[in-house]
C-alpha positions in Angstrom: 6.2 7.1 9.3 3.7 5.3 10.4 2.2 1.6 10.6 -1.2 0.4 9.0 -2.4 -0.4 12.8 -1.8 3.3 13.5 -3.5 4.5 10.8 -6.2 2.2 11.5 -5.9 3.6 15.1 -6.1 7.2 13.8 -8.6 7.0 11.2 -10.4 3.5 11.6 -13.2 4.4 9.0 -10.9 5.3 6.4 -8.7 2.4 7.2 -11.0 -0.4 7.0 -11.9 1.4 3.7 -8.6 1.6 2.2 -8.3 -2.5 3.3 -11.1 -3.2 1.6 -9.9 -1.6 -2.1 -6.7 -3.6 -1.4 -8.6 -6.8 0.0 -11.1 -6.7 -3.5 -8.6 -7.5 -6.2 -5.5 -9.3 -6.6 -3.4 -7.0 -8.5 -2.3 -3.3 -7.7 -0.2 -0.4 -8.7 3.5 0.1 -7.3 5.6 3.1 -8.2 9.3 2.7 -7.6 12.4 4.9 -8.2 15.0 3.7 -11.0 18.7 4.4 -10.0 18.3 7.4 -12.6 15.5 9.1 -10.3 12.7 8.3 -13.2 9.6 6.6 -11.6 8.9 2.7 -13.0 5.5 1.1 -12.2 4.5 -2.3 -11.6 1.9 -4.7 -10.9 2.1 -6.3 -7.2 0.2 -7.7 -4.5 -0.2 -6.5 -1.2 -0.8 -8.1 2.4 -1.4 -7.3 5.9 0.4 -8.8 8.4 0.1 -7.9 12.2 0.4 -4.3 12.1 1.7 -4.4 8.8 1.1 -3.8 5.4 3.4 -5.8 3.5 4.2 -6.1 -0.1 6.7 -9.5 -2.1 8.2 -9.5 -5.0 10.2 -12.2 -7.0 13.9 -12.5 -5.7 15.8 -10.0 -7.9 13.3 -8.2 -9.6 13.8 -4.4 -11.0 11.1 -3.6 -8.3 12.7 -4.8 -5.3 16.5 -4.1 -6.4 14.7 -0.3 -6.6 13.4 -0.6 -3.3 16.2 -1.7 -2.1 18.2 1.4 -3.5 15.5 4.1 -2.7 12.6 2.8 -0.4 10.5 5.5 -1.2 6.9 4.2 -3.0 3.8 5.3 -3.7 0.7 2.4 -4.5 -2.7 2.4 -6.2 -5.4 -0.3 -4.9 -6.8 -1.5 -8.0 -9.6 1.0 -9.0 -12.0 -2.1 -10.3 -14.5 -1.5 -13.0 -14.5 2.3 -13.4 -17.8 2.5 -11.8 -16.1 4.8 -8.9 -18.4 3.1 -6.1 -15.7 3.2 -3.9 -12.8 6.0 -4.1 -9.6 5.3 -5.2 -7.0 4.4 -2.7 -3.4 5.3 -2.6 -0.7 4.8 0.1 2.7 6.7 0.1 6.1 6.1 2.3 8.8 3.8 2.8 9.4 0.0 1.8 11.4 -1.8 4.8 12.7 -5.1 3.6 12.1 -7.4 6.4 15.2 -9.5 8.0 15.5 -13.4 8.0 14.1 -13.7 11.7 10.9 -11.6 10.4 10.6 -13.6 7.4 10.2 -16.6 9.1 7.8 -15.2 11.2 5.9 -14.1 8.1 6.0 -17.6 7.0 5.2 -19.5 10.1 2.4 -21.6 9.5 1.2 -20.2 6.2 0.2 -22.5 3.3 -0.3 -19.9 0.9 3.0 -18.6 -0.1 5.5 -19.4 -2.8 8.1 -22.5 -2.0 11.0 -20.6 -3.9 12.1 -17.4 -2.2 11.2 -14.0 -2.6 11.6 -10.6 -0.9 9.6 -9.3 1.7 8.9 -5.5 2.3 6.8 -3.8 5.3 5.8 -0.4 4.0 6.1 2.3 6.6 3.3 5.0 5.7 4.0 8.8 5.0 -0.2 9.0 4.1 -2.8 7.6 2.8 -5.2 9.3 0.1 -9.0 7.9 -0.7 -10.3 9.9 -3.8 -13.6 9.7 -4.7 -17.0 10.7 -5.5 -19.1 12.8 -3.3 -22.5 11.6 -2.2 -24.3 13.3 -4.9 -21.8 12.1 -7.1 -21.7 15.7 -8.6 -17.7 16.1 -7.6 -14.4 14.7 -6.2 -14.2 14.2 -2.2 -11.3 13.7 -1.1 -9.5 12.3 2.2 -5.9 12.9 3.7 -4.7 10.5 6.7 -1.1 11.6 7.4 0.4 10.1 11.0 -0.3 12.0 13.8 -3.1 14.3 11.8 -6.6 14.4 11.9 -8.4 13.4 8.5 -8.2 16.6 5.8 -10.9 16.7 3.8 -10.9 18.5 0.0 -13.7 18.9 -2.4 -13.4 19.4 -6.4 
């Protein structure tokens, strides 16, 4: 597993990338485990923090109480306006709720967060996967970043 600064270490071109499809829009794509091994989706927002990419949710929602149970998650940066101008970006690992003395760091001196509380999750990266159109725009290129690995690329 792996933090976003060492993916960014390892393959900086992809990284700043794959920030900027989760920096564009708000919303994004979370895939969770339900207790009963099906997968659930929902709509989240993302940040990064230090060497971090973090992820909140609402105290007690289904999304957290799955992380909670099973940690492992998969998430799609918002794809945008179907245009495909910049590939498709999706991130794969482990959700690590962070502990009161990390949550008040994440807090310290931020304006921009909700007053009531909510959970707080670092996700620990397994890889990283940028899907999109070659240069011709003829096929799919696609990119593999797993820790530790040089990029893998794949054409379709």
């Amino acid at each position: 597993m792996a933090t976003w600064k060492q993916f960014h270490d390892e393959a900086p071109e992809l990284a700043r990338t794959a920030r900027a499809r989760f920096e564009a829009t708000k919303h994004h794509v979370l895939a969770t485990l339900r207790a009963d091994g099906t997968p659930r989706v929902s709509g989240t927002e993302v940040d990064f923090d230090g060497d971090h990419l973090t992820l909140g949710s609402m105290l007690g929602a289904v999304k957290a109480r799955d992380l909670q149970r099973d940690s492992r998650f998969a998430i799609h940066a918002n794809p945008g306006d179907g245009s495909m101008e910049a590939p498709d970006v999706k991130v794969s690992g482990r959700a690590v709720e962070v502990d009161e003395q990390g949550f008040a760091a994440y807090r310290a001196g931020r304006d921009d967060l909700p007053g009531e509380p909510f959970h707080l999750f670092r996700l620990e990266i397994d890889d990283v996967v940028l899907a999109g159109l070659n240069e011709t725009r003829t096929g799919m290129l696609i990119r593999l970043w797993r820790p530790g690995e040089p990029v893998r690329t794949f054409t379709r």
